[in-house]
N, C-alpha and C positions, 0 to 999 in steps of 0.2 A: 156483668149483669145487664139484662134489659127491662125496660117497661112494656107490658104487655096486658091484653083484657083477654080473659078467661073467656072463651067462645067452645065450651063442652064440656063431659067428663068422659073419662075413660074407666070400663069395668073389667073383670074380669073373674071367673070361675075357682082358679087358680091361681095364688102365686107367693112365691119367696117368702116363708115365717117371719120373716123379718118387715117385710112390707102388709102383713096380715091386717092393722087396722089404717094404713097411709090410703087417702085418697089420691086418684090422677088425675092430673086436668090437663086440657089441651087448650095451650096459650098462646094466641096470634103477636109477634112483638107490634110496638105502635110506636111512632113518631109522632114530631110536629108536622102539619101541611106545611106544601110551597108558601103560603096566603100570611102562616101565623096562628090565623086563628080557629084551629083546632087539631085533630089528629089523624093520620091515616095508620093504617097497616102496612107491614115490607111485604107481605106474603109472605113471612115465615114464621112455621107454627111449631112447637116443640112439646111435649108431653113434659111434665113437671109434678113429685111428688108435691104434694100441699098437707101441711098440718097444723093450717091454720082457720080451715074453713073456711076459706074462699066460695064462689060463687059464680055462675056466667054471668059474666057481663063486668064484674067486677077489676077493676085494672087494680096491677099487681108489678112488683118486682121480683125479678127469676134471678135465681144466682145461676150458676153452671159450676161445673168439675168440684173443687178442694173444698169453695165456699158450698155448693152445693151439699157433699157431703159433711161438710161442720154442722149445717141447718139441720140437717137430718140427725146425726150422731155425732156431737164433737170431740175430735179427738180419733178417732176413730178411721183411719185409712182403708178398710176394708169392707165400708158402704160402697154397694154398686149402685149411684143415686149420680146423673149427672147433671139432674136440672130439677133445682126447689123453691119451689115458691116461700119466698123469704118475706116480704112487708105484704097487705094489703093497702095501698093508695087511700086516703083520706082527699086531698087536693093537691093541689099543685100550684106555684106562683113563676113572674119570671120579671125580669127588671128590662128584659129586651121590647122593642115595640116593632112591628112588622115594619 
């Protein structure tokens, strides 16, 4: 899983019955800075279905692969879903000090 903030959506004309009402969102992962005190991006972005209504800008946790497809259909082996926005972030705390 990573933390990531929702930076797009992604549309499209057509696709998969199965993905007919799933939103796509395109999600930059984000770190802590060098400093502590706040966050940067890796520069890696991933498309992620979302059934939770997310949002840009919104930071989020992305499962991948098996978790991915659990979030999607549990149980279910035969989701082709490899990244799903699983929490939408409220806050965040940490006991560490820079």
């Amino acid at each position: 899983m990573i933390r990531a903030r929702v930076i797009g959506e992604v549309w499209t004309t057509r696709k998969a019955p199965r993905f007919a009402s799933d939103k796509w969102l395109l999600v930059a992962e984000i770190v802590p800075d060098r400093q502590g005190t706040g966050i940067r991006t890796t520069g890696r972005v991933v498309v992620a279905t979302d059934r939770l209504d997310a949002g840009v800008g919104d930071e989020v946790i992305v499962s991948f692969g098996s978790g991915a497809r659990n979030a999607v259909d549990p149980g279910n082996r035969d989701v082709l879903v490899d990244a799903a926005v699983v929490q939408v972030i409220d806050g965040t705390s940490t006991n560490e000090s820079p």
